[in-house]
BABA-490276 format. One record per atom (N, C-alpha, C): residue number from 1; x, y, z. Coordinates in steps of 0.1 Angstrom, whole numbers. Layout:
BEGIN
+-----+-------+-------+-------+
!   i !     u !     v !     w !
+-----+-------+-------+-------+
! NUM !     X !     Y !     Z !
...
+-----+-------+-------+-------+
// end
This chain:
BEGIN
+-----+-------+-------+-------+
!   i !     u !     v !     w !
+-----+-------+-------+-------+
!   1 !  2154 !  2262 !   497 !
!   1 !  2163 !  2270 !   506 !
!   1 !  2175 !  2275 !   497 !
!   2 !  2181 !  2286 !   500 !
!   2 !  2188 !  2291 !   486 !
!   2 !  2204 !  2296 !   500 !
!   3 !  2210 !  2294 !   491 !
!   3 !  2227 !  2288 !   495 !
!   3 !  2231 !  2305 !   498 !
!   4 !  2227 !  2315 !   495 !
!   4 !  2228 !  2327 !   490 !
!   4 !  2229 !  2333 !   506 !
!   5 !  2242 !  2340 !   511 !
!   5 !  2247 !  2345 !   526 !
!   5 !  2252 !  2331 !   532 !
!   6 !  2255 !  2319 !   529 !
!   6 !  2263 !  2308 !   538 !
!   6 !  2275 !  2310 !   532 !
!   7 !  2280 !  2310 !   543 !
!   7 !  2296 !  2313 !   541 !
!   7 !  2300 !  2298 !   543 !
!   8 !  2301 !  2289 !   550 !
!   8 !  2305 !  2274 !   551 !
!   8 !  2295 !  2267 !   557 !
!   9 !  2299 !  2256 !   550 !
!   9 !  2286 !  2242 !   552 !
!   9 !  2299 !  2226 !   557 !
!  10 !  2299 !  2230 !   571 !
!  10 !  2306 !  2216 !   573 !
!  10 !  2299 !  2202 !   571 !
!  11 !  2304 !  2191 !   567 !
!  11 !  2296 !  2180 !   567 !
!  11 !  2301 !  2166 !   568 !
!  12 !  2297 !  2158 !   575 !
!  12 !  2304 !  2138 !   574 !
!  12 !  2299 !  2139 !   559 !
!  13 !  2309 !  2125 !   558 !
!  13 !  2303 !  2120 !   543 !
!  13 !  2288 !  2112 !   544 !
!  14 !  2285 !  2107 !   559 !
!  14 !  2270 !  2105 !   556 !
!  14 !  2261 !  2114 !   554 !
!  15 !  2262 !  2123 !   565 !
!  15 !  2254 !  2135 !   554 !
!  15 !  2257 !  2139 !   545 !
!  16 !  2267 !  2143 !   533 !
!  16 !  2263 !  2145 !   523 !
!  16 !  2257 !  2129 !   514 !
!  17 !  2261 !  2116 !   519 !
!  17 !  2253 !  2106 !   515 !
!  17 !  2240 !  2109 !   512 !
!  18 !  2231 !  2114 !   526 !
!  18 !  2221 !  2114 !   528 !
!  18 !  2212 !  2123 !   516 !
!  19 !  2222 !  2138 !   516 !
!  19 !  2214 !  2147 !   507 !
!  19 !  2214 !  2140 !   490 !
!  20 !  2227 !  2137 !   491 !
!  20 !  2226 !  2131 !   477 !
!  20 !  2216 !  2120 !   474 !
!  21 !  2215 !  2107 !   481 !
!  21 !  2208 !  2100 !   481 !
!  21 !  2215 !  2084 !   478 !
!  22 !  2228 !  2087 !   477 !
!  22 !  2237 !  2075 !   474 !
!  22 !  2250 !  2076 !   483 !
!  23 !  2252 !  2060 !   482 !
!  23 !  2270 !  2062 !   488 !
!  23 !  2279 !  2065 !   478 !
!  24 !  2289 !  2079 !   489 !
!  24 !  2302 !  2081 !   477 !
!  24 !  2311 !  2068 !   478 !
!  25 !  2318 !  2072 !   466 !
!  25 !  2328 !  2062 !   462 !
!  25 !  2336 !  2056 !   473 !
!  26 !  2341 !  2050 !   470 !
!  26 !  2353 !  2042 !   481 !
!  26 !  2361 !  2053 !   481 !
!  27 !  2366 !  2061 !   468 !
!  27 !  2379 !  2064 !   464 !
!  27 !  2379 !  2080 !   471 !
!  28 !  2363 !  2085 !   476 !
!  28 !  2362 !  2097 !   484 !
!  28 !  2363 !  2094 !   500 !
!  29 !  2365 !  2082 !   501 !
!  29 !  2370 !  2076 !   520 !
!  29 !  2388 !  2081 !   520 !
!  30 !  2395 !  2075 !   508 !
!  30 !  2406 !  2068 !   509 !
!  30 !  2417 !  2076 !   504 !
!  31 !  2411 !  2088 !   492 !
!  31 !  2420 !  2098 !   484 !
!  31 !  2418 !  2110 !   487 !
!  32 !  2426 !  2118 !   496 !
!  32 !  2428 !  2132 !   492 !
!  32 !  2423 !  2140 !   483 !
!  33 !  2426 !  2137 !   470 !
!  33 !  2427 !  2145 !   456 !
!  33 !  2413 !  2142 !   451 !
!  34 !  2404 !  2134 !   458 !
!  34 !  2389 !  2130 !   452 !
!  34 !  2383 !  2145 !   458 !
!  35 !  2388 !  2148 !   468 !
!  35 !  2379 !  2165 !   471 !
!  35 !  2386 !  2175 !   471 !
!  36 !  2396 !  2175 !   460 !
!  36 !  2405 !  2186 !   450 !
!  36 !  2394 !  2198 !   447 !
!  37 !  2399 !  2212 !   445 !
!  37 !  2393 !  2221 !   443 !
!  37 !  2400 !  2221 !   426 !
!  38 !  2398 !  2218 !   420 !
!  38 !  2408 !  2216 !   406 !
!  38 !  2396 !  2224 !   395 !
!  39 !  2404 !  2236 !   394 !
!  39 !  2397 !  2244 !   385 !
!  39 !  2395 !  2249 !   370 !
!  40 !  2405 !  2241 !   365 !
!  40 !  2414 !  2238 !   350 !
!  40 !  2411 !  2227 !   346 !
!  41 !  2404 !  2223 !   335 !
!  41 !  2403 !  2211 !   329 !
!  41 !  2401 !  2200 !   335 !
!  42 !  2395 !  2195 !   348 !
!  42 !  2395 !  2188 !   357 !
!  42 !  2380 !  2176 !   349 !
!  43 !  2381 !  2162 !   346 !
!  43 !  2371 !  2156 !   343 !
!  43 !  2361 !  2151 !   354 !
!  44 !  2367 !  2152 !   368 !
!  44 !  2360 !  2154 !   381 !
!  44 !  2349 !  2159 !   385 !
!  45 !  2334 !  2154 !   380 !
!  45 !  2323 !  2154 !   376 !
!  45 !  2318 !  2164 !   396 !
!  46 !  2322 !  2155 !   408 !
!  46 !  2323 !  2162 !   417 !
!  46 !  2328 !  2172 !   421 !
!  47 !  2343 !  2178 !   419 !
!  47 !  2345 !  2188 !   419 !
!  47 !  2338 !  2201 !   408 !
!  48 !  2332 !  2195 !   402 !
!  48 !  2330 !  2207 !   392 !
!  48 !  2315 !  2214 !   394 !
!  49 !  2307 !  2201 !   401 !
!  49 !  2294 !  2205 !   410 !
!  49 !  2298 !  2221 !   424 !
!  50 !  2305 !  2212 !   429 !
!  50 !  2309 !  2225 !   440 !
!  50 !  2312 !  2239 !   435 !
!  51 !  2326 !  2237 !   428 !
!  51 !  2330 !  2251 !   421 !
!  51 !  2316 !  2260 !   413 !
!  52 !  2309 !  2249 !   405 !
!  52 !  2304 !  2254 !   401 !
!  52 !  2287 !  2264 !   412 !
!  53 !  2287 !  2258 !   423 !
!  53 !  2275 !  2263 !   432 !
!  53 !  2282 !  2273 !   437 !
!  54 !  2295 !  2276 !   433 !
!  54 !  2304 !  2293 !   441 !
!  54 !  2310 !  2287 !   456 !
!  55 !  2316 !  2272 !   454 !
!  55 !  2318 !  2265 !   473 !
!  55 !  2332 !  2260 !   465 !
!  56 !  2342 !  2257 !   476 !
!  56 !  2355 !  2253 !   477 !
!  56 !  2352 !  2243 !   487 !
!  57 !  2362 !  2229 !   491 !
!  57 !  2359 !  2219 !   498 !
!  57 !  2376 !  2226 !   507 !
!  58 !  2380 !  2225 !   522 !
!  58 !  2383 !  2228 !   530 !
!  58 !  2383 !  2219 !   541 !
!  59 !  2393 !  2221 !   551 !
!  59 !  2392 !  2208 !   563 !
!  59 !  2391 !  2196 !   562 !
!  60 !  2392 !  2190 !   548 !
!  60 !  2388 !  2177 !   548 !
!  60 !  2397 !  2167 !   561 !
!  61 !  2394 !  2158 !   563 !
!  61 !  2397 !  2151 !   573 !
!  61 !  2387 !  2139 !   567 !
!  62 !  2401 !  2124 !   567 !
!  62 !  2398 !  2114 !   560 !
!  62 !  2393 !  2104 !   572 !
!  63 !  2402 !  2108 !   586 !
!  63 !  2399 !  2101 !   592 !
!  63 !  2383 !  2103 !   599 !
!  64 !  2383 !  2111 !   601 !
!  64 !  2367 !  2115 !   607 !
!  64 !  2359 !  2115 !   597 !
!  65 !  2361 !  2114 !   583 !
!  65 !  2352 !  2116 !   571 !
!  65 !  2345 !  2126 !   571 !
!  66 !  2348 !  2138 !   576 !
!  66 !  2343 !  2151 !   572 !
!  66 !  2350 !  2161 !   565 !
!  67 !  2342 !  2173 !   559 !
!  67 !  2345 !  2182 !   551 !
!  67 !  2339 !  2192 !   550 !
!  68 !  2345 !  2206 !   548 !
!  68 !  2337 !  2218 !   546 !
!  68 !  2336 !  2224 !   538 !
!  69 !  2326 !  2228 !   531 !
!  69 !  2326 !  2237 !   519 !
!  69 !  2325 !  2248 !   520 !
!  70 !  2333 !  2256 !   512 !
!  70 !  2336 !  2270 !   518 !
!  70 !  2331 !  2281 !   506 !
!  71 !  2323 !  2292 !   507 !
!  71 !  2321 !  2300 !   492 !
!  71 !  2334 !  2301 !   495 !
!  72 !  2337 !  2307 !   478 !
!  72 !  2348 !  2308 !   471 !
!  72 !  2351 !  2321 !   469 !
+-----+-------+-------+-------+
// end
């Protein structure tokens, strides 16, 4: 399936668990700045996945554990 015409992909962190195939970190329940769109020198192995697929992270909400990725 090809990402190509989605404009946003909202999602819990179990579903992205799911696609990934692992649990995210604690530190993606509990920090803000873990789903930074940080586009400068950032060593943030997950942010650099998104930017790099042409998606921005958006709406996060820690309490509900959801998030939307947004093209860029």
């Amino acid at each position: 399936m090809s990402a190509s015409g989605v404009t946003s992909i909202p999602a819990t962190f179990v579903q992205i668990e799911a696609v990934l195939g692992f649990t995210l970190p604690d530190s993606a329940r509990s920090n803000t700045p873990w789903w930074a769109n940080e586009k400068r020198n950032t060593r943030h192995v997950q942010c650099k996945s998104w930017i790099a697929a042409g998606f921005e992270t958006r709406d996060l909400s820690l309490a509900t554990e959801s998030v939307a990725f947004v093209r860029a």
